[in-house]
TORDOLUM-98442 format. One line per 5 residues: number of its first residue (from 1); their letters; for each residue y negated, z negated, x of N, C-alpha, C. Coordinates in nm, 3 decimals, padded with zeros to 5 digits. Example, Ala and Ser with C-alpha at 12.3 -4.5 7.8 and 13.67 -1.06 7.14 Angstrom:
BEGIN
1	AS	00.569:-00.780:01.319:00.450:-00.780:01.230:00.330:-00.780:01.320 | 00.225:-00.708:01.285:00.106:-00.714:01.367:-00.003:-00.787:01.290 $
//
This chain:
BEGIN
1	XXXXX	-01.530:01.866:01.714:-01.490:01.809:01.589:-01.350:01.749:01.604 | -01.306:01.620:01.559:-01.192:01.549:01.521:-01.130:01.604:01.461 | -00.985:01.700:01.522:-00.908:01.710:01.402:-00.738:01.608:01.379 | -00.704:01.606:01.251:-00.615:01.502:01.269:-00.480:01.560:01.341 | -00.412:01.482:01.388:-00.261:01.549:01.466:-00.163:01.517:01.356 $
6	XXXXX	-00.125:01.634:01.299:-00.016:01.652:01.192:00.103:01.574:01.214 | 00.161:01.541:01.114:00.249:01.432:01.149:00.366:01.473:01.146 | 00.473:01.429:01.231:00.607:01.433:01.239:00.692:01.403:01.123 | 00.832:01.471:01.203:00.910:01.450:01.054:00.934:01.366:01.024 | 00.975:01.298:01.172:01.029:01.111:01.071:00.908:01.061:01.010 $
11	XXXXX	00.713:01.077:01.082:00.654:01.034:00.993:00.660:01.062:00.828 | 00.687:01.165:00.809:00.708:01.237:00.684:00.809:01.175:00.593 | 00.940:01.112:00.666:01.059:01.078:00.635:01.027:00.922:00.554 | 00.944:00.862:00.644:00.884:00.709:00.649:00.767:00.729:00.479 | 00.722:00.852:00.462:00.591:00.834:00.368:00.705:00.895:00.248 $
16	XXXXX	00.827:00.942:00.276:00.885:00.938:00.097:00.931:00.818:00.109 | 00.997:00.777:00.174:01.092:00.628:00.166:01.009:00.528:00.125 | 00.844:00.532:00.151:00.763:00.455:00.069:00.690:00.459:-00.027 | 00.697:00.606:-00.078:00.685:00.644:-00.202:00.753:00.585:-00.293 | 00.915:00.664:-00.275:01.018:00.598:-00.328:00.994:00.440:-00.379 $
21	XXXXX	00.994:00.364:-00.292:00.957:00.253:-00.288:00.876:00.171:-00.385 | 00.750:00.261:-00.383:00.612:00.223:-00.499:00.641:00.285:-00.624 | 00.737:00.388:-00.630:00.734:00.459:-00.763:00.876:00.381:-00.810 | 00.992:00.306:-00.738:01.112:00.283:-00.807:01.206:00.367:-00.806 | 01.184:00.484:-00.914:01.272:00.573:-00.854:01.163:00.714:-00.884 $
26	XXXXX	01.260:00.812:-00.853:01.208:00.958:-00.925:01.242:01.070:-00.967 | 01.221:01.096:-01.131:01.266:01.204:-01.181:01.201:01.331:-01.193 | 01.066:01.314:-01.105:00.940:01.431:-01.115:00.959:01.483:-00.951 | 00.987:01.554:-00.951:00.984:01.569:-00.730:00.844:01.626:-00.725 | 00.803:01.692:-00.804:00.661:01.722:-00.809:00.552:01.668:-00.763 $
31	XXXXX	00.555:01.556:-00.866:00.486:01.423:-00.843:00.491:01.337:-00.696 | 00.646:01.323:-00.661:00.647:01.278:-00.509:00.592:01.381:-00.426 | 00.629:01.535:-00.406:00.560:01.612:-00.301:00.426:01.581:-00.311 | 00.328:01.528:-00.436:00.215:01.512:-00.444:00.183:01.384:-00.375 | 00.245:01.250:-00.407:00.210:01.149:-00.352:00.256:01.135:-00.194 $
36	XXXXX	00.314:01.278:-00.131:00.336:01.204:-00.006:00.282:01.344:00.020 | 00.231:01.472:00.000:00.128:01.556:00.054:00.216:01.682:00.145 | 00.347:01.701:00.097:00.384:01.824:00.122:00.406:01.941:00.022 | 00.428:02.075:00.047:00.472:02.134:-00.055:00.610:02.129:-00.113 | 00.663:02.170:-00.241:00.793:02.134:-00.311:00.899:02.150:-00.235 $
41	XXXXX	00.883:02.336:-00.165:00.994:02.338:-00.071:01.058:02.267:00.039 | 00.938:02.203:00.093:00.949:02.154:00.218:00.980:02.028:00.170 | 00.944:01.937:00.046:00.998:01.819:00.006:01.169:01.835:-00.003 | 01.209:01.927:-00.070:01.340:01.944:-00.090:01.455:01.950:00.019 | 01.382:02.039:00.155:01.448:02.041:00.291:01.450:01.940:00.307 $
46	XXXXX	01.351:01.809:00.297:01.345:01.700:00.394:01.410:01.528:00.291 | 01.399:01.601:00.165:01.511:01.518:00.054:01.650:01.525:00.097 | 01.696:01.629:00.194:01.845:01.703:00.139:01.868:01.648:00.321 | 01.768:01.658:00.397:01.785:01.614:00.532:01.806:01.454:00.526 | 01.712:01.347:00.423:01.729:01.219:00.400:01.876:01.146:00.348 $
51	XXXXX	01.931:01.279:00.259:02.018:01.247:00.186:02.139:01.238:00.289 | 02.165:01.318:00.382:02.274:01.365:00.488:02.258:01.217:00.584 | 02.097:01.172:00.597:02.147:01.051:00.669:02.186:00.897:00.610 | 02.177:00.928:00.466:02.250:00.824:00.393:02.141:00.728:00.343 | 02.025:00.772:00.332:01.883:00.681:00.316:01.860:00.684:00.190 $
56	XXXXX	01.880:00.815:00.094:01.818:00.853:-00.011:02.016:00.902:-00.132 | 02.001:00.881:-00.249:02.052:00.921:-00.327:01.975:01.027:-00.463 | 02.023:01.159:-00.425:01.963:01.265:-00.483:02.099:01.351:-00.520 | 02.057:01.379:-00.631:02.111:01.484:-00.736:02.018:01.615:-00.815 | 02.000:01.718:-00.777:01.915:01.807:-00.836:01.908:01.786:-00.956 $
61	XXXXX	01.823:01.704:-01.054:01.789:01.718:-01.172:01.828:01.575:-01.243 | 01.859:01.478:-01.158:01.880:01.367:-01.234:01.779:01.239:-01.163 | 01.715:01.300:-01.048:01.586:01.190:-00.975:01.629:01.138:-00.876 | 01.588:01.096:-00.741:01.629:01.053:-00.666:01.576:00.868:-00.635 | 01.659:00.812:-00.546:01.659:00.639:-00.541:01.736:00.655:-00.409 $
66	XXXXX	01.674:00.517:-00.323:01.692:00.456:-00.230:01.820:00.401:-00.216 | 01.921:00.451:-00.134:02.048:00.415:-00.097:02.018:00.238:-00.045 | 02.152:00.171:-00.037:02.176:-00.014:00.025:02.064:00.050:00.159 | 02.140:00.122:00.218:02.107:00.129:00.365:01.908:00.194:00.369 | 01.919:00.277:00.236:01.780:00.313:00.301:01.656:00.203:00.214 $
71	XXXXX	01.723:00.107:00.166:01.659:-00.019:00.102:01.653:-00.134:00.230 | 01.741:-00.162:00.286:01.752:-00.228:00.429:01.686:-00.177:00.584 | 01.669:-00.042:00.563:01.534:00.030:00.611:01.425:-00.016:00.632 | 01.382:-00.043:00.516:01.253:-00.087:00.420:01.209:-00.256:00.478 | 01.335:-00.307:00.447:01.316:-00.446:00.418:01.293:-00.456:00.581 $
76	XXXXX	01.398:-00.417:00.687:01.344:-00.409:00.799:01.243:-00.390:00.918 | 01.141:-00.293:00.811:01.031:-00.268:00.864:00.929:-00.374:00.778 | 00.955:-00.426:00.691:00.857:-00.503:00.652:00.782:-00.432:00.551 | 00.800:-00.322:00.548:00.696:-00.250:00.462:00.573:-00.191:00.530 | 00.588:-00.190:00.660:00.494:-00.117:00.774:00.543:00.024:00.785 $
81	XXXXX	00.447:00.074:00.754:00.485:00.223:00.774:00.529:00.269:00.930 | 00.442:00.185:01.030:00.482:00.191:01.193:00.628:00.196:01.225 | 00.668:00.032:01.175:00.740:00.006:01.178:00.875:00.067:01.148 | 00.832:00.161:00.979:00.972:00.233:00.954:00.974:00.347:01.027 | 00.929:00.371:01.085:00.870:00.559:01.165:00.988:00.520:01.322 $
86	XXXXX	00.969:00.392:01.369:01.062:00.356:01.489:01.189:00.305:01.405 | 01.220:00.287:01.315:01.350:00.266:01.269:01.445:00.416:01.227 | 01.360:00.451:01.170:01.389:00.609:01.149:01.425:00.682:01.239 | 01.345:00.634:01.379:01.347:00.743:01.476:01.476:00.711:01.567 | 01.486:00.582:01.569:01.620:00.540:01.641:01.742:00.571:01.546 $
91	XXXXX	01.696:00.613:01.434:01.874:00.647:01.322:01.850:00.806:01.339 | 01.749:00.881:01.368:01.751:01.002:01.381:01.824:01.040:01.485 | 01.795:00.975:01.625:01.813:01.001:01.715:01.948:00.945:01.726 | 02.007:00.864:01.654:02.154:00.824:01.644:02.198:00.719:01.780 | 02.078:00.631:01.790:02.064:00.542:01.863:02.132:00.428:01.828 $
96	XXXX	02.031:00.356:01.708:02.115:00.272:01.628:02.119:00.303:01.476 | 02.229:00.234:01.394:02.251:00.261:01.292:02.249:00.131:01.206 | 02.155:00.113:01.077:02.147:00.059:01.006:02.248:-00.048:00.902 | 02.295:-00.108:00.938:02.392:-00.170:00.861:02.391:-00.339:00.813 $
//
């Protein structure tokens, strides 16, 4: 039987940033752990990990939105999810930096 290979973090990183994206912004985190398929906790680790690399603007209780840089992310990849997963991975890895 096919099973699927669980996805990485930057994949993970790449499916809020395009959440974000489709929803505008967000004041439900609920709702995003739902549309991108993790649980709350683990959304929050990986909100608070987004936020440290300057991609995401989050405040506990006021919704989170896409920083210049993690909007230029976006625009960079085209809106390919592939695409943002190798952009991600080279700012993770502190290869190159977005500017």
């Amino acid at each position: 039987m096919y099973r699927k290979r669980p996805r990485t973090r930057v994949e993970i990183y790449s499916d809020i940033i395009l959440s974000l994206d489709k929803m505008g912004n967000c004041d439900r985190l609920s709702r995003l752990a739902l549309m991108v398929g993790v649980p709350y906790d683990r959304l929050i680790r990986y909100l608070n990990e987004l936020k440290n690399l300057g991609l995401i603007r989050w405040e506990p209780y006021s919704g989170v939105y896409l920083t210049k840089k993690g909007l230029e992310a976006l625009i960079n990849a085209q809106g390919n999810r592939d695409n943002l997963v190798l952009i991600l991975t080279e700012l993770v890895q502190g290869v190159k930096t977005i500017m």
